[in-house]
N, C-alpha and C positions, 0 to 999 in steps of 0.2 A: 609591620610584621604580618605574613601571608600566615593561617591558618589552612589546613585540609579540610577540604568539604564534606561533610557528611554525606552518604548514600541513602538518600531519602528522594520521596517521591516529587521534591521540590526541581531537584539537581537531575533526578528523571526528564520530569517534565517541561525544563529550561531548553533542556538537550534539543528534546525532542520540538515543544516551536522553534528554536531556533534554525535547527533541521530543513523541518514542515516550509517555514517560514521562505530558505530558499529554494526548496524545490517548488514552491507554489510562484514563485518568481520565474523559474525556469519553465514551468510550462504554460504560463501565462501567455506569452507569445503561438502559443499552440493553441491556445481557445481550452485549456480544458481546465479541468477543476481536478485540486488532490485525488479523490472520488475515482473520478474517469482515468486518470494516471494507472492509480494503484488497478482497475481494469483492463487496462490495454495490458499491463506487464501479469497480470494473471492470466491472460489469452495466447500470450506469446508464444508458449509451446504447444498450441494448437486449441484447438475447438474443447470448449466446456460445455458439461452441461447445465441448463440454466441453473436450476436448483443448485446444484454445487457452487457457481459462481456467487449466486444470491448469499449460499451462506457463507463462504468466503469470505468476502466483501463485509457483510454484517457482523461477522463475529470479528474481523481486522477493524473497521472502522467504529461498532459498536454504536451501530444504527439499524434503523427499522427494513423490514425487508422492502417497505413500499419505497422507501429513498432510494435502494438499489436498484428496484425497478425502474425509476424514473431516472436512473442515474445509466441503465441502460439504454432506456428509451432516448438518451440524448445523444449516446454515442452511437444511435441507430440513425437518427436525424442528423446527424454529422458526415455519416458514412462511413464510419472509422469500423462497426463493426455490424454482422445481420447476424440476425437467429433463423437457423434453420428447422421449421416445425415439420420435416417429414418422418422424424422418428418419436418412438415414445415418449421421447424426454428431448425439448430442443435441445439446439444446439448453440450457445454462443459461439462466433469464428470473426475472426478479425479480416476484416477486405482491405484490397492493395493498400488502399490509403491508411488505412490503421495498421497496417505494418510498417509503412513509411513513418507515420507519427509516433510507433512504439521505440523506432529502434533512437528516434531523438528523444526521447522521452528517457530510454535506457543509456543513451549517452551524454544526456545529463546529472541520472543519476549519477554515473561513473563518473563523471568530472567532480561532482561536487565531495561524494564518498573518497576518493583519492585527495583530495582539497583539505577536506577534514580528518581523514582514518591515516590516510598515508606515512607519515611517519608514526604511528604510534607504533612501540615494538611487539611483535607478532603475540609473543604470552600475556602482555599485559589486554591488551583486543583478546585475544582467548577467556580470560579470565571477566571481563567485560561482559562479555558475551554469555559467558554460563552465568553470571549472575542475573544478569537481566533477561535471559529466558525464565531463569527460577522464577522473578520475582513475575514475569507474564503470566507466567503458567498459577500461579499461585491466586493473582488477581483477577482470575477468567474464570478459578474453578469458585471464588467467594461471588464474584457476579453468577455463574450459572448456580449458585445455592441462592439465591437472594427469589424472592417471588415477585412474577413477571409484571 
């Protein structure tokens, strides 16, 4: 006899390695790390500025800022992306080559999201969806009340 699963941070968090788990496969062949992934596709629509990217990344990954730094500093030694220091506030931007590795990086996500979301019907993804923003938003605002 199958039982329904409860919506708990269990069945969240299955979801979610299991996920993790093939996308770190899929860019593994890329040389890069979740980390560097989830940067290249926050660059994609153009040039950040560091600070914004740094907290990006740190509040998505919910890591220290200094990780992100060194997590840029890798994708800078790769060539995938340079910071521009001629304005007030650099600039992160993605070079040829980190465009060329985001849009596989982006076409693997799509493969694997269609792989996995594709048949699920459109309201019940909807409804998915608002839940599990609630329950982000919820568990970001208990972490940002917690002392650092």
């Amino acid at each position: 006899m199958s039982t329904t699963p409860t919506l708990n941070g269990q069945v969240i968090g299955q979801a979610h390695y299991a996920t993790r788990a093939l996308l770190d496969r899929a860019v593994a062949p890329l040389g890069l790390s979740f980390g560097q992934a989830i940067a290249l596709n926050v660059l994609a629509d153009g040039p950040v500025d560091q600070a914004r990217l740094v907290h990006r990344i740190t509040s998505t990954l919910k890591t220290d800022e200094q990780a992100v730094h060194e997590l840029i500093a890798q994708l800078v030694d790769a060539t995938l992306v340079r910071v521009d220091d001629g304005t007030a506030e650099p600039q992160v931007r993605l070079t040829d080559a980190g465009h060329a590795t985001q849009r596989r990086v982006g076409a693997a996500v799509a493969d694997i999201t269609t792989r996995l979301y594709g048949d699920i019907p459109t309201d019940e993804a909807s409804v998915a969806a608002q839940v599990l923003t609630l329950v982000t938003q919820r568990a970001n605002a208990e972490l940002a009340a917690l002392p650092a």
